[in-house]
C-alpha positions in Angstrom: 0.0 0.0 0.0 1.0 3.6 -0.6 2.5 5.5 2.4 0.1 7.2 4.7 -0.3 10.8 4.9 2.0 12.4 7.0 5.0 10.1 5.4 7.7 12.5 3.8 9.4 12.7 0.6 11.8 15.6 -0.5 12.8 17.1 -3.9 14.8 20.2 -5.3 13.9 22.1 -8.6 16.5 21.6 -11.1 16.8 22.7 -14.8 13.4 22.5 -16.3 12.6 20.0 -14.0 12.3 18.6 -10.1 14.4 15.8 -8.5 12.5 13.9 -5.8 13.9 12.2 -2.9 11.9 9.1 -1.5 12.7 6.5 1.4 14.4 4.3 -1.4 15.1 5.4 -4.7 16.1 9.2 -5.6 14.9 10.1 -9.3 14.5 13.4 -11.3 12.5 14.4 -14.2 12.9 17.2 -17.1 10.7 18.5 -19.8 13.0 18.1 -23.5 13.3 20.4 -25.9 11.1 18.4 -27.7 8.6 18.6 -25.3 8.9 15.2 -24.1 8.9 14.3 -19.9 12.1 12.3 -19.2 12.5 10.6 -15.8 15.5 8.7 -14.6 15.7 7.2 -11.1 18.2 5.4 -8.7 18.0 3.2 -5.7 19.4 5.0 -2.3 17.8 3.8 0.8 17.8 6.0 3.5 21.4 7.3 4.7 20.1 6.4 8.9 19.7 2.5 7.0 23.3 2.8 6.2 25.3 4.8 8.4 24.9 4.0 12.5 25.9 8.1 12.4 23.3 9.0 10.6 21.2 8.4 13.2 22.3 10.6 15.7 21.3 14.1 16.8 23.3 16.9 15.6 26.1 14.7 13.7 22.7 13.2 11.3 22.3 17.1 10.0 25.6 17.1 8.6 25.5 13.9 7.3 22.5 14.5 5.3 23.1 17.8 4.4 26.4 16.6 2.4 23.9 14.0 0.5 21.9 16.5 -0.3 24.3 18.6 -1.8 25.9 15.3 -3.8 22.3 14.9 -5.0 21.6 18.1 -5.9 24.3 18.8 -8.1 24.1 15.2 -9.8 20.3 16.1 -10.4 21.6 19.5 -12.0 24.1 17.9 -14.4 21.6 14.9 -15.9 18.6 18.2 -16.0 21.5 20.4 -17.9 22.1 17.5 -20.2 18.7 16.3 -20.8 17.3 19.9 -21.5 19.5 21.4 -23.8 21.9 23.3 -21.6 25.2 20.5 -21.7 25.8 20.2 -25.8 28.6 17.5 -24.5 26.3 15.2 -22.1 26.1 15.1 -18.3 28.7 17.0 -16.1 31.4 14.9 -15.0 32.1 14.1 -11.6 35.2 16.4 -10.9 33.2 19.2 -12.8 30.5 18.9 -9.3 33.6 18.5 -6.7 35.0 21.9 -8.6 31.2 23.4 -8.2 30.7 22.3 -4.9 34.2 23.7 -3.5 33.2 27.3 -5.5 30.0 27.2 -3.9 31.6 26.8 -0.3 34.3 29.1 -1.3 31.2 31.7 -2.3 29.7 31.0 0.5 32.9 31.6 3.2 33.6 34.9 1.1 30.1 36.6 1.1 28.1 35.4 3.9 31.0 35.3 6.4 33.8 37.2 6.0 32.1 40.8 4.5 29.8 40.9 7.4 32.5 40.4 9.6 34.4 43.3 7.9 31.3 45.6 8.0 30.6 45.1 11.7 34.5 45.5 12.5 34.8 48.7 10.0 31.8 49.9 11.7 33.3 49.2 15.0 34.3 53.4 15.8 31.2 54.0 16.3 30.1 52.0 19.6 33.4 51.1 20.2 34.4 47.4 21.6 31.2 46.3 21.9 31.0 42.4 21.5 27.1 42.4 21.2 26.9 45.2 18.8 29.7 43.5 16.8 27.8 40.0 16.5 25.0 41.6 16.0 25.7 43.9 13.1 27.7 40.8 11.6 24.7 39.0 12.0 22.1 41.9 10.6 24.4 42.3 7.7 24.7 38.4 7.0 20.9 38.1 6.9 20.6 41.4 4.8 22.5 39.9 2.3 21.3 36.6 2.3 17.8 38.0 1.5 18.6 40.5 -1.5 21.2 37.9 -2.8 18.0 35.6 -3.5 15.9 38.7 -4.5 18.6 39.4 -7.2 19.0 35.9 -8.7 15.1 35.8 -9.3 15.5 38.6 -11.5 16.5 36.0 -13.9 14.2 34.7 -16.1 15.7 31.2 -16.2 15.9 31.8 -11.9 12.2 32.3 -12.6 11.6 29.5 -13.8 13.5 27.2 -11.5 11.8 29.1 -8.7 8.2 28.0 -10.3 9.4 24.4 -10.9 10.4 25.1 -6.7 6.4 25.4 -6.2 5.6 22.8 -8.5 7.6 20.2 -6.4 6.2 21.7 -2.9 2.7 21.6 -4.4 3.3 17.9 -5.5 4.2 17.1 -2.0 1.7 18.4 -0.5 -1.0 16.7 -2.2 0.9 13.1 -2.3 1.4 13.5 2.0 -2.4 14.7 2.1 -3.3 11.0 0.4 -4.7 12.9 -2.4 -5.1 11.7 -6.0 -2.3 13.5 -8.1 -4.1 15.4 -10.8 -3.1 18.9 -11.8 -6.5 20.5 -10.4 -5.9 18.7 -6.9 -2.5 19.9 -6.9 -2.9 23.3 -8.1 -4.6 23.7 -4.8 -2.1 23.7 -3.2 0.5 26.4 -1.6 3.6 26.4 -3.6 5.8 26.6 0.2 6.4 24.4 2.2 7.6 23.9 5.7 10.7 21.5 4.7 11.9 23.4 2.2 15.5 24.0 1.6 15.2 27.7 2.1 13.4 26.9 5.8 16.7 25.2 6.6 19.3 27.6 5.3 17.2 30.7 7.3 17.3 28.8 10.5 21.4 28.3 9.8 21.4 32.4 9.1 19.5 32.7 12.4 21.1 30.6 14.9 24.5 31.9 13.7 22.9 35.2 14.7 22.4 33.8 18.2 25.4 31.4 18.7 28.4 34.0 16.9 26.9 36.6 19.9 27.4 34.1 22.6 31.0 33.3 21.5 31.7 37.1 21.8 34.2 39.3 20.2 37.8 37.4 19.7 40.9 38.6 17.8 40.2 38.9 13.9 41.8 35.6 12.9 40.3 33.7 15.3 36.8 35.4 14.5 37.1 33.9 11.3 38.2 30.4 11.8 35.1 30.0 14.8 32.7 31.1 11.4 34.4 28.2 9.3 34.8 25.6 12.0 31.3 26.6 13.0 29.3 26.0 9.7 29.2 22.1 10.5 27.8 22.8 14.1 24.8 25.2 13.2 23.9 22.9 10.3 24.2 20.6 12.4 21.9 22.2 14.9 19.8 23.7 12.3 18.8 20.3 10.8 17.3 19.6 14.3 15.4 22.7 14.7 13.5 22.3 11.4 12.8 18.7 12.1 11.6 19.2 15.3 9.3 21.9 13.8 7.5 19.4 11.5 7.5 17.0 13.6 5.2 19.1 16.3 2.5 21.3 15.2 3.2 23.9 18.2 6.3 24.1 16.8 5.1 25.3 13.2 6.5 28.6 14.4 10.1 28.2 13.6 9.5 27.4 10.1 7.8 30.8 9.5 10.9 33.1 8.4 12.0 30.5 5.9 7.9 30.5 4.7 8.4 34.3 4.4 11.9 34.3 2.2 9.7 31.8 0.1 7.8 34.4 -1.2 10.9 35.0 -3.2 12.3 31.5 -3.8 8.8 30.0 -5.4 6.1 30.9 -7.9 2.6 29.7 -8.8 4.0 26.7 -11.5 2.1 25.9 -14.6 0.2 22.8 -15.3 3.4 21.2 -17.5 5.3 22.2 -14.7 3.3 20.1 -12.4 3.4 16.7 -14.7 7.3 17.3 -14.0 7.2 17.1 -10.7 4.5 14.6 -10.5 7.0 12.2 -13.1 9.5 12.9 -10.6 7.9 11.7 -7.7 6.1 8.6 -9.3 9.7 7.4 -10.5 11.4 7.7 -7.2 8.4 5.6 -5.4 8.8 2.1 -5.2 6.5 -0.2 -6.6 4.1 -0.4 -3.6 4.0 3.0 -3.3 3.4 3.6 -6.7 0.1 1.4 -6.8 -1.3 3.0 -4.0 -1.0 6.4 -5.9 -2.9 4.7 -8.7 -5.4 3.6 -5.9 -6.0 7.2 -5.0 -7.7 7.7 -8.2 -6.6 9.7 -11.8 -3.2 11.1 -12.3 -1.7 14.0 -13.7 -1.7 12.6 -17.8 1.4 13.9 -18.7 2.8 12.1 -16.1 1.7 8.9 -17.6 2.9 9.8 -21.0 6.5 10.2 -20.3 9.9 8.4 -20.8 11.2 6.6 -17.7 14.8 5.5 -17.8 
C-alpha cells in the first residue's frame, strides 16, 4: 500500500525540471526540448539505514546535508544534459567537486567574511562592543542573504526554477495529504512548504545570529576560523530545529521566516510544470508505493505519457 499521509518525501527544482527524494530510490524528471517528460531514477535507501551516524542528533544534519548537496548537483548535471543546456552530455564528476568547492568558497567569502568586515569597520562607532559586533555581523549576514535571493530571481531562467520550486512543494503536499495527483488537486495547493530547503538555510542564518553573539568578540583571525569551524555545528543544529518543527504542530513557528523568504524563492507553477514534478515523484516511489497512488484515483496525464529511464 502507498504510504500514509503524513510520510515524507523531499525534492529540489533543477533545470526545467524537479528531483525527488523518496525513502528508497532518488529520481529526477525534465521537460525536453522536444517537449517530451524524461524521468530517470536510482535506488538510495535511507542514509540512517546505512550509516549507524546518521542516526544521531546533531552529527545526522551534517551527514544529510552533504547528501543533499551530492544529489543536488548530480540532479543539475543529468537536468542540464537532458534539457538542452550541456551540448557534451552530463557533467562529470570532478566538474561537481570543482562546483561544490566554489559554492563553499562563495559561501565563506560573502556570507562570512564581509559581514565580519562591516561590523569590525563599523566598530568606531560603539566602540568594543562584542554584542553590537555580532550583531551587526549578523544583521548584515541576513541582509544579504535576502537581496542575494531577491537578485537571482530577477533572472528569467531563476524564474523559472523558482516555479518548478512550487511545483515540487505543491506535488508534495497533495501526495502527504493522500490525495489523487491530478493537476486541479495539486494546483490547490501552496507552492511553500515547511521543509523546504530555504526553511533550513534561514534557521542556519538565524542561529549563527544567536550562537556567533554568545562566543563574543575574539581577535580577527580567530573570529574567522570560529565562522568556518562553526558552519558544520549550526547545520548541524539547524537540521534539528527544522525537524523538530515538523514533527510538532506547536512548533510550526520556527519554520515561518523561511515560509516568508519563500515568497521569493517560489512561484505559482504551470500545469506542464506540475506533470514534472509529478513524473519525478512517481519514478522515485517504489512499486508499492506507486500502486497506491494509482489507488488514490486519476493522475496528472502527462505524467503517464512520459519516458522513464
Amino acid at each position: 500500500m502507498s504510504r500514509a499521509p503524513g510520510a515524507t518525501v523531499g525534492g529540489q527544482a533543477v533545470i526545467e525540471g524537479v528531483m525527488m527524494r523518496a525513502p528508497a530510490k532518488w529520481a529526477v524528471a525534465v521537460r525536453r526540448p522536444d517537449g517530451v517528460i524524461e524521468a530517470v531514477s536510482h535506488d538510495l535507501p535511507r542514509l540512517s539505514s546505512r550509516s549507524r551516524w546518521a542516526r544521531v542528533p546533531f552529527i545526522r544534519g551534517v551527514l544529510v546535508l552533504g547528501e543533499s548537496l551530492s544529489l543536488g548537483f548530480r540532479a543539475l548535471s543529468w537536468s542540464a544534459a537532458k534539457a538542452g543546456s550541456e551540448e557534451e552530455g552530463e557533467v562529470k564528476r570532478y566538474q561537481i567537486v570543482l562546483s561544490m568547492v566554489f559554492a563553499l568558497a562563495f559561501f565563506i567569502a560573502v556570507f562570512m567574511v564581509v559581514p565580519l568586515a562591516v561590523a569590525r569597520s563599523m566598530e568606531h562607532v560603539w566602540g568594543k562592543s562584542a554584542v553590537l559586533f555580532n550583531v551587526v555581523d549578523g544583521v548584515v549576514r541576513v541582509g544579504l542573504f535576502v537581496a542575494y535571493i531577491w537578485l537571482i530571481g530577477l533572472s528569467k531562467e531563476i524564474r523559472r526554477v523558482f516555479a518548478y520550486h512550487g511545483a515540487e512543494h505543491q506535488t508534495i503536499h497533495a501526495y502527504e495529504a493522500g490525495d489523487p495527483l491530478t493537476l486541479e488537486a495539486i494546483q490547490r495547493y501552496s507552492p511553500r512548504h515547511p521543509r523546504c530547503g530555504t526553511n533550513f538555510l534561514m534557521i542556519v542564518v538565524l542561529i549563527a545570529l544567536i550562537a556567533f553573539t554568545m562566543l563574543g568578540r575574539p581577535a580577527w583571525p580567530w573570529l574567522i576560523t570560529s565562522r568556518v569551524l562553526g558552519i558544520p555545528v549550526i547545520a548541524g543544529l539547524a537540521y534539528e530545529v527544522l525537524k523538530l518543527g515538523s514533527d510538532r504542530r506547536w512548533l510550526r513557528f520556527l519554520a515561518i521566516p523561511g515560509m516568508w523568504l519563500q515568497a521569493l524563492t517560489t512561484r505559482p507553477p504551470d500545469d506542464d510544470q506540475v506533470e514534472v514534478a509529478v513524473t519525478s515523484l512517481l519514478a522515485a516511489l517504489d512499486p508499492a508505493e506507486r500502486e497506491g497512488v494509482e489507488r488514490r484515483g486519476p493522475i496528472a496525464a502527462g505524467a503517464l505519457e512520459a519516458e522513464f529511464t
